[in-house]
MARMI-571805 format. One record per residue (C-alpha): residue in three letters; chain; z, y negated, x. Coordinates in steps of 0.001 Angstrom, whole numbers, plus 500000, padded with zeros to 6 digits. Layout:
// residues N
Ala, A, Z, Y, X
...
***
This chain:
// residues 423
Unk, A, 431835, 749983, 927734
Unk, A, 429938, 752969, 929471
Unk, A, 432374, 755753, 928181
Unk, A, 431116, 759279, 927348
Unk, A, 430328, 761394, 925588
Unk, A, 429905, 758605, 922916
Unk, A, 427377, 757313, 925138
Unk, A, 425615, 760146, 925496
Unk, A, 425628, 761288, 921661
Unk, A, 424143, 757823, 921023
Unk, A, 421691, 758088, 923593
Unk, A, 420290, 761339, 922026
Unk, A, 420713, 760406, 918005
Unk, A, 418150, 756842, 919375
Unk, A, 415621, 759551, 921362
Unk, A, 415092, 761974, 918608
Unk, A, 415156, 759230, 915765
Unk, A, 412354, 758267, 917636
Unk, A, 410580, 761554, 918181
Unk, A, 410992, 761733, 922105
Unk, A, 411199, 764482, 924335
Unk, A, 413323, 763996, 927558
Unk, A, 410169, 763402, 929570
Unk, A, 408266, 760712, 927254
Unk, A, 411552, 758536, 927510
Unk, A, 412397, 758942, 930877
Unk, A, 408503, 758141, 932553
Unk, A, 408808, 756920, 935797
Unk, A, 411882, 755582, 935776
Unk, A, 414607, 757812, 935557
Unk, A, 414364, 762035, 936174
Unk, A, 414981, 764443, 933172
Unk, A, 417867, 766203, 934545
Unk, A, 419546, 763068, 934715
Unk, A, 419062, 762144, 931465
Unk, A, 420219, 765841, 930385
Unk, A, 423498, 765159, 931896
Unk, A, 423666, 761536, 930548
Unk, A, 423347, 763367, 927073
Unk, A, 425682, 766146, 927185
Unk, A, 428177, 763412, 928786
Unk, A, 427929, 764973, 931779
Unk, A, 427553, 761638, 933855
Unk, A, 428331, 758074, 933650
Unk, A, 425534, 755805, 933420
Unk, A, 424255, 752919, 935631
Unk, A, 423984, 749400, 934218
Unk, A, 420547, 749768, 935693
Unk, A, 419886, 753038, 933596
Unk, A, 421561, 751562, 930654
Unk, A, 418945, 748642, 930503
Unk, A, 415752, 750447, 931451
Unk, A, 416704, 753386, 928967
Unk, A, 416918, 750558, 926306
Unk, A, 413701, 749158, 926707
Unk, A, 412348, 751829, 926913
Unk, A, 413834, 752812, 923152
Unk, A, 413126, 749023, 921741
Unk, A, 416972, 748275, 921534
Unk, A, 419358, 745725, 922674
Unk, A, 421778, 747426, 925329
Unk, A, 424617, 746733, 922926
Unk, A, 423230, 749591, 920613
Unk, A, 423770, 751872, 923393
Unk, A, 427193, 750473, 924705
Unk, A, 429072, 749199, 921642
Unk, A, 432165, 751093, 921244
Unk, A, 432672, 754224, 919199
Unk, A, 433554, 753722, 915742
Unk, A, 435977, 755742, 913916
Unk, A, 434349, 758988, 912422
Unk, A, 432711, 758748, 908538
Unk, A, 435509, 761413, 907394
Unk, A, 438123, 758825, 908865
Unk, A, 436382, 755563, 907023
Unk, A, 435922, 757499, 903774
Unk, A, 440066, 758316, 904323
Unk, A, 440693, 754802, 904998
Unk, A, 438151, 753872, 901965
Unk, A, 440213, 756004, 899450
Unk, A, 443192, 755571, 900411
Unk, A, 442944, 751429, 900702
Unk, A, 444615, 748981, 897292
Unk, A, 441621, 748245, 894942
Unk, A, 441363, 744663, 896271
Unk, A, 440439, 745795, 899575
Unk, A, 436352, 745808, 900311
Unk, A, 435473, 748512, 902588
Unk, A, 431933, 748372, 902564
Unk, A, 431057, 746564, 905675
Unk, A, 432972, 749442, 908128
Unk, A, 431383, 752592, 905623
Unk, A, 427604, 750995, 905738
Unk, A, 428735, 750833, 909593
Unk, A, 430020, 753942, 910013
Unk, A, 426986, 755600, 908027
Unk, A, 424835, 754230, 910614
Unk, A, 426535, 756129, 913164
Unk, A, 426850, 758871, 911612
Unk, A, 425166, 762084, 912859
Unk, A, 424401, 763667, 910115
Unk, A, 426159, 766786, 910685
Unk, A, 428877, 766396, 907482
Unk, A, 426044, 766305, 904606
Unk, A, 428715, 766028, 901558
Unk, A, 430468, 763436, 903455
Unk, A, 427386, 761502, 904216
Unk, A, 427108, 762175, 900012
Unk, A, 429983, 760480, 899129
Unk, A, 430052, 757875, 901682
Unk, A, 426297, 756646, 900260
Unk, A, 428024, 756927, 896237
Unk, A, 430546, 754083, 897284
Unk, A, 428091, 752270, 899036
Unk, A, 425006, 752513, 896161
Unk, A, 428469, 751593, 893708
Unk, A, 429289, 748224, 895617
Unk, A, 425348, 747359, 896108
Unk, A, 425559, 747395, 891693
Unk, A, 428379, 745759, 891356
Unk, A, 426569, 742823, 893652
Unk, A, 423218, 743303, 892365
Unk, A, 421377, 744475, 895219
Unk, A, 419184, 746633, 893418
Unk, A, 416610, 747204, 896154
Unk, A, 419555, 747895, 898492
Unk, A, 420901, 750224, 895954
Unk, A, 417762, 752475, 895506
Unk, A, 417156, 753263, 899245
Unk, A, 420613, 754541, 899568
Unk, A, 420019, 756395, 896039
Unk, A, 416867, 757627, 897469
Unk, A, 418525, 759605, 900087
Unk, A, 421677, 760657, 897851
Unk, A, 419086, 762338, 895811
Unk, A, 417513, 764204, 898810
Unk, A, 421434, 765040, 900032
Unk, A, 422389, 766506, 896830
Unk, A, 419445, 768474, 896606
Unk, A, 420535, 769942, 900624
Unk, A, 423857, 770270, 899280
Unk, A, 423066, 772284, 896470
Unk, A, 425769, 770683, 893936
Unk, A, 424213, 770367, 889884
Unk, A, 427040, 767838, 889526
Unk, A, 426057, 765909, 892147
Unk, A, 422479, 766461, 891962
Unk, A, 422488, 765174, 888282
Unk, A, 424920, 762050, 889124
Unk, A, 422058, 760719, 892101
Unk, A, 419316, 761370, 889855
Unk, A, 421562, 759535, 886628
Unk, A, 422096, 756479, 889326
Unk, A, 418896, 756659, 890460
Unk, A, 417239, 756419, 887065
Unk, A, 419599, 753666, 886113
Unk, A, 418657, 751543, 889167
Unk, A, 414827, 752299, 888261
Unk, A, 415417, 750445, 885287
Unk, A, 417115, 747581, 886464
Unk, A, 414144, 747158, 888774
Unk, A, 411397, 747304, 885932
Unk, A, 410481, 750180, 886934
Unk, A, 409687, 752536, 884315
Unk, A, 407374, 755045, 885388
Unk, A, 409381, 756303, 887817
Unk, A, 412518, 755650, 885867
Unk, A, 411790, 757909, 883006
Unk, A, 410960, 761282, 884772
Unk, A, 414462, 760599, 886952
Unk, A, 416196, 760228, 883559
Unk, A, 414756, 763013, 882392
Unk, A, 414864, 765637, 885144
Unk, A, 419095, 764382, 885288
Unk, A, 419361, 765482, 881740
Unk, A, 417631, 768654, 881807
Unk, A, 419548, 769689, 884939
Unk, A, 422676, 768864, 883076
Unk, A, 422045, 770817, 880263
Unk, A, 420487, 773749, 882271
Unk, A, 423739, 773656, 884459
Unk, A, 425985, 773261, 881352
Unk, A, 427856, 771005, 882993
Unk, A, 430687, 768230, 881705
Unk, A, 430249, 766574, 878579
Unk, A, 430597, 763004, 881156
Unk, A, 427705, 764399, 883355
Unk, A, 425615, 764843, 879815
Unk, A, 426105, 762370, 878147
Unk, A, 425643, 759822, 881099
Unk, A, 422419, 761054, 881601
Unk, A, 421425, 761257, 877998
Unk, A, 422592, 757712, 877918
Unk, A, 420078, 756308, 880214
Unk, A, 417261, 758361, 879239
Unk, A, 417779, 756940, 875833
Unk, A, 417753, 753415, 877267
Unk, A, 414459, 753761, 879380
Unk, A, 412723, 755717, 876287
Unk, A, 413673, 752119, 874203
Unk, A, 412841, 750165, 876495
Unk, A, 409142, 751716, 877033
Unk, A, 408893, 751584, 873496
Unk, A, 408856, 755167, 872851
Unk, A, 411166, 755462, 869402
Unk, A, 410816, 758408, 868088
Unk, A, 412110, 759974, 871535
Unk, A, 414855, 757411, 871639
Unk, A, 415886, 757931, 867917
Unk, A, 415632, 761859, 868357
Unk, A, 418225, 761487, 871964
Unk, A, 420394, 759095, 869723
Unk, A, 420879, 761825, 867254
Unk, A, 421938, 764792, 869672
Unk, A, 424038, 762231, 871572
Unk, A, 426211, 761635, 868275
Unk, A, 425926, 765188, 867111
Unk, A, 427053, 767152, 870216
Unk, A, 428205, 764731, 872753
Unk, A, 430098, 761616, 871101
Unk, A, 432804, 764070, 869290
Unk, A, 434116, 765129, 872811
Unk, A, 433691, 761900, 874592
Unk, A, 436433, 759933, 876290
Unk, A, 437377, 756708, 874514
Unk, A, 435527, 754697, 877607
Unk, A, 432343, 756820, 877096
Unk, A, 432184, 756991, 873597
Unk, A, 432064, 753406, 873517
Unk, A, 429393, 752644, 876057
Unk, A, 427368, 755446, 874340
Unk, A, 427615, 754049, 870698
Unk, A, 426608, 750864, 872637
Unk, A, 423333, 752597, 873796
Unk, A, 422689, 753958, 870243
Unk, A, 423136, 750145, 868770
Unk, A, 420128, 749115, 871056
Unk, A, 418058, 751567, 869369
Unk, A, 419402, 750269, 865825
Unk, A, 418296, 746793, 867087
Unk, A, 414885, 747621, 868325
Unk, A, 414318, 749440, 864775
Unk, A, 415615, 746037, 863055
Unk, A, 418085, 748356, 861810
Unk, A, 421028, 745199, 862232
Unk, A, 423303, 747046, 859554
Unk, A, 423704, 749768, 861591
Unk, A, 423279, 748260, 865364
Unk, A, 426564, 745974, 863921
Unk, A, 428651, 748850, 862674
Unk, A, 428077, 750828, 865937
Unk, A, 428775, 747778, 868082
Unk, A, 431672, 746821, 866445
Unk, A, 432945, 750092, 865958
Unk, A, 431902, 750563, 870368
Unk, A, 433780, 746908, 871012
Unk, A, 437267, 748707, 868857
Unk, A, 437556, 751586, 870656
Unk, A, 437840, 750268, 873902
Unk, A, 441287, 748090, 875036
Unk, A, 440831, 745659, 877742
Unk, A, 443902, 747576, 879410
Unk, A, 441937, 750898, 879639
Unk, A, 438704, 749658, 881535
Unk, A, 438704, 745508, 882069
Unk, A, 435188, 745755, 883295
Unk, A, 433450, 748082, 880780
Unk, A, 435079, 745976, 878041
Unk, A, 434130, 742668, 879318
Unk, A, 430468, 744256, 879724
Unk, A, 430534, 745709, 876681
Unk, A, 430972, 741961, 874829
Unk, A, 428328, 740523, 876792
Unk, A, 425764, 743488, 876272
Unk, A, 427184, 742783, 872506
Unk, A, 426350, 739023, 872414
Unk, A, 422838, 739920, 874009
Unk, A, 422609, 742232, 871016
Unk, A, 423663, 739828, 868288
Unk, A, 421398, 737051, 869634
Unk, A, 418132, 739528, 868998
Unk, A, 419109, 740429, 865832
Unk, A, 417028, 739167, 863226
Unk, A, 418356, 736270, 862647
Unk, A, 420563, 736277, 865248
Unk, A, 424142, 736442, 864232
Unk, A, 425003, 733451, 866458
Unk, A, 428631, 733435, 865417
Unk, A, 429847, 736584, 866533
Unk, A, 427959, 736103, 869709
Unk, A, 429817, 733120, 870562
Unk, A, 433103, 734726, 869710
Unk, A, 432131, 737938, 871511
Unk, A, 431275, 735418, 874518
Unk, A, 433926, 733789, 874847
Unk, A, 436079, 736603, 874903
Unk, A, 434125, 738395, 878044
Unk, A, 433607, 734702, 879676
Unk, A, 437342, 734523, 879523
Unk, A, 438056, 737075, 881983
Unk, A, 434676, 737038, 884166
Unk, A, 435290, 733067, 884938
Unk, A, 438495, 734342, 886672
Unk, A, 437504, 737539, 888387
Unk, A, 433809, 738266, 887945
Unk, A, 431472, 739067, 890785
Unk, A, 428766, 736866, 891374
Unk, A, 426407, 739541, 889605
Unk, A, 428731, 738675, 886094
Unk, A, 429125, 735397, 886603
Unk, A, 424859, 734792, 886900
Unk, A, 424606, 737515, 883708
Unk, A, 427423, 735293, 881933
Unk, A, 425604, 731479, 882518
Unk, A, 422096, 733713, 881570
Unk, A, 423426, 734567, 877694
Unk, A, 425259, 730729, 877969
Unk, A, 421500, 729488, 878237
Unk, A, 420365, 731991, 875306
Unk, A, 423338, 730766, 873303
Unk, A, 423095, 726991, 873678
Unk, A, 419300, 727773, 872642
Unk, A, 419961, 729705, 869402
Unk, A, 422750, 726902, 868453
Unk, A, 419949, 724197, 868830
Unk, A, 421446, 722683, 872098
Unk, A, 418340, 722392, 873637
Unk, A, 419163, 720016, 876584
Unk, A, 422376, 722067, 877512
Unk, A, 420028, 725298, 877229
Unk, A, 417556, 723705, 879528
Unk, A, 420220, 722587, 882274
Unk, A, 421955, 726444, 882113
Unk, A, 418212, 727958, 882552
Unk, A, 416894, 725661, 885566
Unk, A, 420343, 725981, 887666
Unk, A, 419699, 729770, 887418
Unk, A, 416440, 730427, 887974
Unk, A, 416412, 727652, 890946
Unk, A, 419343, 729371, 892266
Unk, A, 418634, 731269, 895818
Unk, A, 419872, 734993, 895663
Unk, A, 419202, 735361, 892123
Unk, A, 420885, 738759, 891152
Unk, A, 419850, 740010, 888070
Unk, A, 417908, 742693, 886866
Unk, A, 414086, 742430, 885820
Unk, A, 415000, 742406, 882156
Unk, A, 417396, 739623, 882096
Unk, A, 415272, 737726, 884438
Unk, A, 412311, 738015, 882357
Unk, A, 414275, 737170, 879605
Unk, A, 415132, 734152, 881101
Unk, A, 411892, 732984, 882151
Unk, A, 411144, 733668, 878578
Unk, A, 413297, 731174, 877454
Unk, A, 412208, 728123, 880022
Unk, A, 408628, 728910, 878661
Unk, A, 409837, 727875, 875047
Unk, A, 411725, 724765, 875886
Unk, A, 408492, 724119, 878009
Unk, A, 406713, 724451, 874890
Unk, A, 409143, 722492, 872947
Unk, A, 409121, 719563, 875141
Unk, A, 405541, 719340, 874804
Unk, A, 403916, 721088, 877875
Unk, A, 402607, 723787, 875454
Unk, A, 399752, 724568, 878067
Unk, A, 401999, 725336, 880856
Unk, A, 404857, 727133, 878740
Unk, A, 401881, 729672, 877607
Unk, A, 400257, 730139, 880363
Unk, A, 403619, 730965, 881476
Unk, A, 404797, 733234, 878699
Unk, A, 401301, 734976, 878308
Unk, A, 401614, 736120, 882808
Unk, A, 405425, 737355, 881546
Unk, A, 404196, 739513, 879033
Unk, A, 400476, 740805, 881047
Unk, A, 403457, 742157, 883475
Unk, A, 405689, 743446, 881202
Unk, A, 402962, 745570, 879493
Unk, A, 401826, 746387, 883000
Unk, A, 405154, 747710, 884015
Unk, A, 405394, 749829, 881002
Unk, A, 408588, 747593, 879778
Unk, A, 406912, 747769, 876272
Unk, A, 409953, 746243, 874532
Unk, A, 410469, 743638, 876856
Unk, A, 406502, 742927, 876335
Unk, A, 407111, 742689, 872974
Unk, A, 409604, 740035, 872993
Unk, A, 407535, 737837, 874909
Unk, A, 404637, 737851, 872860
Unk, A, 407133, 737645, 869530
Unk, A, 408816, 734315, 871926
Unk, A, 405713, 733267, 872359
Unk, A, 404121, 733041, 868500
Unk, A, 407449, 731787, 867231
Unk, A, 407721, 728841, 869803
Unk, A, 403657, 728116, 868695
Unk, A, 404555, 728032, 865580
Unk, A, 407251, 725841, 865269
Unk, A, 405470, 723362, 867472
Unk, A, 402559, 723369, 864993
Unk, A, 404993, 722768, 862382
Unk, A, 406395, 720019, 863866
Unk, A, 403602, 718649, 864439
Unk, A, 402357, 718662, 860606
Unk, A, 405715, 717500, 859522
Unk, A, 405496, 714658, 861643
Unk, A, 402125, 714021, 860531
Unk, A, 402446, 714578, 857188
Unk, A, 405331, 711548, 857604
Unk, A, 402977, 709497, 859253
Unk, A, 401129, 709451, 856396
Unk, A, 403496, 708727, 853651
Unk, A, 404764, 705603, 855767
Unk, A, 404551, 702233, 854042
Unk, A, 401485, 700913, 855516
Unk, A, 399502, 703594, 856764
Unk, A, 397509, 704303, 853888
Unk, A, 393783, 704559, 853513
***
């Protein structure tokens, strides 16, 4: 329980975390030349010093006398080396809290895997503190792969946050590195991929359209089959936003053949949900293929998809019943999710979603509420410099108005011509 050095290494990591000399932590209590030796392992401590030593750092004892945990290099073996069922998550976050800091790249990779499991479960916030200091390590480290990859990550969790402003100079500073650097075609066109993304999103076109065209010009040619897809993917969302449908189709379609379920299961199920998303915007909405395209991904997340997939899967189950007129089944899909506690995804798809319980709101008659609700949706949006996503509201927003009017005349108008209601 009391066994050294660990004790002592522990001891000194808590002290200097906390900006203490020797002297401010021991006061009155203990002498500094015992706590010296305590540190350097020198002596066993007292129960007695253990406890006054930990209220004196604000800890539980069992901080100081847990047992040592196996080193970060030996977790990161273990993490490698493990079957791809096996989650090793809970004993790397551990053993990155132990960790002393003095192994920088393996502190690097330890924090990748970790940020990679926090996406895959959408813990976004979780995600971007460990990004935050995978940024600052590759920077230390000195590595232009690496320093583009944290800042490519880091942009791409920006986004899923709503956060544009800071998203778009990450996105951008990854992509100039990588072409300063001349590094991989992966590295470049990753990074190009989710500038191009955050520039749609803000609404700035002609930078997105420009990006799109050096991505298929110099990058595409010499992409991997699993890249190539995902980034004719990101140049159908600029297609889309355009209203260009022809196109957006041809490049999604073309995205959806390159890629065999057998090659990458989860970039082609993603890839058929981010499709049906794109089919249902179109204008109209090509309702058919997003159903088919649906089915297809639900097919395979409904047996193996996180809970992250599973929420985005039910969310484009609510847009679909919507576009197919199934109102009531629309309405159940949208209340279970939004009332759902640990609601995982991203700002867009949750404003999306909101979105679409303001229509039905406005549908069922509480047209009052369902504005008031869609007009706060898009004041943030604007505010948040997600000018697309802005847009959509306010377009949601006229079109639900304006089918409610209608309604309204028709059944008026048949009021009217009833037998007996004359003048």
């Amino acid at each position: 329980m009391l066994d050294q050095p660990h004790f002592g290494r522990r001891l000194r990591k808590l002290r200097l975390e906390r900006g203490l000399s020797q002297a401010h932590l021991v006061g009155e209590g203990l002498s500094t030349g015992y706590l010296s030796r305590l540190e350097s392992g020198e002596r066993r401590p007292t129960e007695r010093a253990v406890a006054y030593l930990a209220e004196r750092l604000g800890v539980d004892v069992s901080t100081l006398t847990r047992p040592e945990g196996s080193s970060l290099t030996e977790v990161l073996a273990a993490a490698a080396s493990a079957p791809a069922s096996v989650d090793n998550a809970a004993a790397l976050a551990r053993a990155v809290e132990d960790d002393d800091r003095e192994d920088p790249a393996a502190r690097w990779q330890a924090l990748w895997l970790l940020s990679r499991s926090d996406r895959r479960d959408g813990d976004h916030e979780g995600e971007l503190a460990r990004l935050v200091e995978l940024v600052e390590l590759s920077d230390l480290l000195e590595a232009p792969e690496l320093r583009v990859r944290s800042r490519t990550r880091y942009a791409r969790c920006l986004r899923a946050l709503g956060e544009m402003e800071k998203a778009e100079p990450a996105a951008v500073e990854a992509f100039d590195l990588a072409r300063e650097e001349s590094l991989s075609v992966a590295d470049t066109t990753a990074a190009l991929m989710v500038l191009i993304s955050i520039e749609t999103e803000m609404g700035s076109m002609e930078a997105a359209t420009r990006h799109v065209a050096e991505l298929e010009r110099e990058l595409l040619p010499s992409a991997a089959p699993v890249q190539a897809a995902e980034a004719l993917w990101t140049a159908a969302m600029v297609s889309n936003r355009q209203g260009d449908h022809t196109a957006a189709r041809t490049r999604l379609e073309t995205a959806l053949e390159l890629l065999d379920g057998k090659d990458d299961l989860v970039l082609w199920t993603r890839l058929r949900a981010a499709a049906t998303a794109a089919a249902l915007q179109m204008s109209p909405p090509r309702v058919e293929a997003a159903e088919r395209w649906l089915d297809e991904a639900g097919s395979v997340i409904e047996l193996i998809g996180t809970p992250l997939q599973l929420q985005e899967l039910h969310a484009l189950q609510a847009h679909l019943s919507f576009h197919k007129g199934r109102l009531d089944e629309a309405r159940a899909r949208c209340g279970a999710l939004l009332s759902q506690e640990g609601l995982r995804l991203s700002y867009r798809d949750r404003v999306r979603l909101s979105v679409l319980e303001g229509q039905l709101a406005i549908m069922d008659g509480r047209v009052d509420e369902g504005t008031a609700a869609l007009q706060e949706l898009g004041r943030q949006a604007a505010q948040s410099k997600n000018l697309d996503l802005a847009a959509h509201v306010w377009q949601s927003l006229a079109t639900a108005l304006t089918d409610v009017r209608a309604s309204e005349a028709e059944a008026a108008d048949a009021a009217r011509k009833a037998p007996g209601t004359g003048p």
